[in-house]
C-alpha positions as CSV (number, residue, x, y, z in Angstrom):
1,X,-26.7,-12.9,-13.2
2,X,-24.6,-13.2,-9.9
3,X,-21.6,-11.8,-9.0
4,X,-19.0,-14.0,-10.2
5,X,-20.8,-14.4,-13.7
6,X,-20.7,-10.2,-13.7
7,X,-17.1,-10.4,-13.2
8,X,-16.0,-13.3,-15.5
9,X,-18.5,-11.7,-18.3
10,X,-16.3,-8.5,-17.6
11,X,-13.1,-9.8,-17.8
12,X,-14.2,-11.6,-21.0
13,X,-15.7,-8.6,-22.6
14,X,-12.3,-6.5,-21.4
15,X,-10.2,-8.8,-23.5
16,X,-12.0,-9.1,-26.4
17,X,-12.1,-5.5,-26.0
18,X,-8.0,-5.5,-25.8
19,X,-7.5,-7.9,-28.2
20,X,-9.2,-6.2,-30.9
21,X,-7.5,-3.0,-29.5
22,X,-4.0,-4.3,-29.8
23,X,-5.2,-5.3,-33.6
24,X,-5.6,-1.4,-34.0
25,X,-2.2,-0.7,-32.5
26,X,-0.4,-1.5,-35.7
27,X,-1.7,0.7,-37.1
28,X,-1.6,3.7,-34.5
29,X,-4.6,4.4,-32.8
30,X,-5.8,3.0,-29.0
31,X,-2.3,3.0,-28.2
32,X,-3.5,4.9,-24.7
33,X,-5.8,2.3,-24.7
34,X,-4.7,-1.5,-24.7
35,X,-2.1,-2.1,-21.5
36,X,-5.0,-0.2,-19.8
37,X,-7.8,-2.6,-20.7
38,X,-5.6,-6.0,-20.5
39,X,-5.5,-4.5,-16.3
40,X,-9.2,-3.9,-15.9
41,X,-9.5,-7.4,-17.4
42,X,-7.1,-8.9,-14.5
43,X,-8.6,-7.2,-11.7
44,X,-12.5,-8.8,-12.5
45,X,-10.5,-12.2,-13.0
46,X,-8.9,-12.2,-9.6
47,X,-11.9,-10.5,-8.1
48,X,-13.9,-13.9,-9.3
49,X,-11.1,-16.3,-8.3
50,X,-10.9,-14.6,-4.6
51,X,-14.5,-14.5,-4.0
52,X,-15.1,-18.4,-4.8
53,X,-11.8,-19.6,-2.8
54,X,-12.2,-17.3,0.3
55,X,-14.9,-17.6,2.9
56,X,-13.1,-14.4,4.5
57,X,-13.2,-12.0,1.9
58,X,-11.6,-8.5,1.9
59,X,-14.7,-6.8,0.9
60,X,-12.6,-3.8,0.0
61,X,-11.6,-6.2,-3.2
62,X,-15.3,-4.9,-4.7
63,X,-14.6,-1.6,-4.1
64,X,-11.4,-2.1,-5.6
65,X,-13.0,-4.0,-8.8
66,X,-16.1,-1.7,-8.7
67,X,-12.9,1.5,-9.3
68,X,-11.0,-0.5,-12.0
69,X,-14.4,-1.1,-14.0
70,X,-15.5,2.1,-13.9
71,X,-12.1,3.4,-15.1
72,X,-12.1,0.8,-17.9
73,X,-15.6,2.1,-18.8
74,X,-14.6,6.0,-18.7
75,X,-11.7,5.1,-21.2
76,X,-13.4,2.8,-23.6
77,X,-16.2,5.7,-23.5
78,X,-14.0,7.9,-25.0
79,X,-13.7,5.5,-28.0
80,X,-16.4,5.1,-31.2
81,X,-15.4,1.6,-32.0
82,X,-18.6,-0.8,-31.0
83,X,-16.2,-3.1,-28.7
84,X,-15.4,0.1,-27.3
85,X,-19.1,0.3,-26.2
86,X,-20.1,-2.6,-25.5
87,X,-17.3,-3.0,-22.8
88,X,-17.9,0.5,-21.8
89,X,-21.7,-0.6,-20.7
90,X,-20.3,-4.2,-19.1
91,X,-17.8,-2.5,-17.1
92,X,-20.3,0.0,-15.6
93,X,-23.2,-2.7,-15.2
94,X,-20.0,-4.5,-13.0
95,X,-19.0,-1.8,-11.1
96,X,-22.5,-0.9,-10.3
97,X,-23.3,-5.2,-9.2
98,X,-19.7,-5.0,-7.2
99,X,-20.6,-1.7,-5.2
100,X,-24.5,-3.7,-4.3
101,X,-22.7,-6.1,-3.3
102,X,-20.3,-4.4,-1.4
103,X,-22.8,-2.7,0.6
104,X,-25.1,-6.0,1.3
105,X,-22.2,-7.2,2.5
106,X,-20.9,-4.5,5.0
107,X,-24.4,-3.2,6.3
């Protein structure tokens, strides 16, 4: 899987994540959790779009991605719902392809 397919499978993952989240909202629990996702979601989104309209990237955009995901997958760890999981583990396997990327890029 390339890059772009990491990040859109992340975003996707994220807001499935959030929408079953905000579900759970009415009735009072991952209310730490939802605005937070929905973000983590954006940044892989407009990670992708940048990288596939911009031959100059800011390279520091992975980085910047690469933080987001692996704050999205320290807060959805902390959950024991299955989405909760599953975009736990597809936030880190992103963070982990944006920082390999980020240092092909730069060395």
């Amino acid at each position: 899987m390339d890059l772009n397919q990491t990040l859109a499978l992340c975003a996707s993952v994220c807001e499935d994540c959030a929408a079953v989240g905000f579900s759970r909202i009415q009735y009072g629990t991952l209310k730490k959790w939802w605005p937070t996702d929905r973000d983590y979601a954006d940044v892989c989104s407009l990670t992708a779009k940048v990288l596939m309209l911009s031959s100059e990237l800011d390279y520091t955009r992975l980085l910047n991605c690469e933080k987001a995901c692996r704050m999205c997958a320290e807060v959805c760890s902390g959950y024991d719902q299955e989405h909760c999981r599953i975009c736990a583990k597809v936030c880190l396997r992103c963070a982990d392809i944006c920082r390999s990327y980020y240092q092909k890029l730069t060395h």
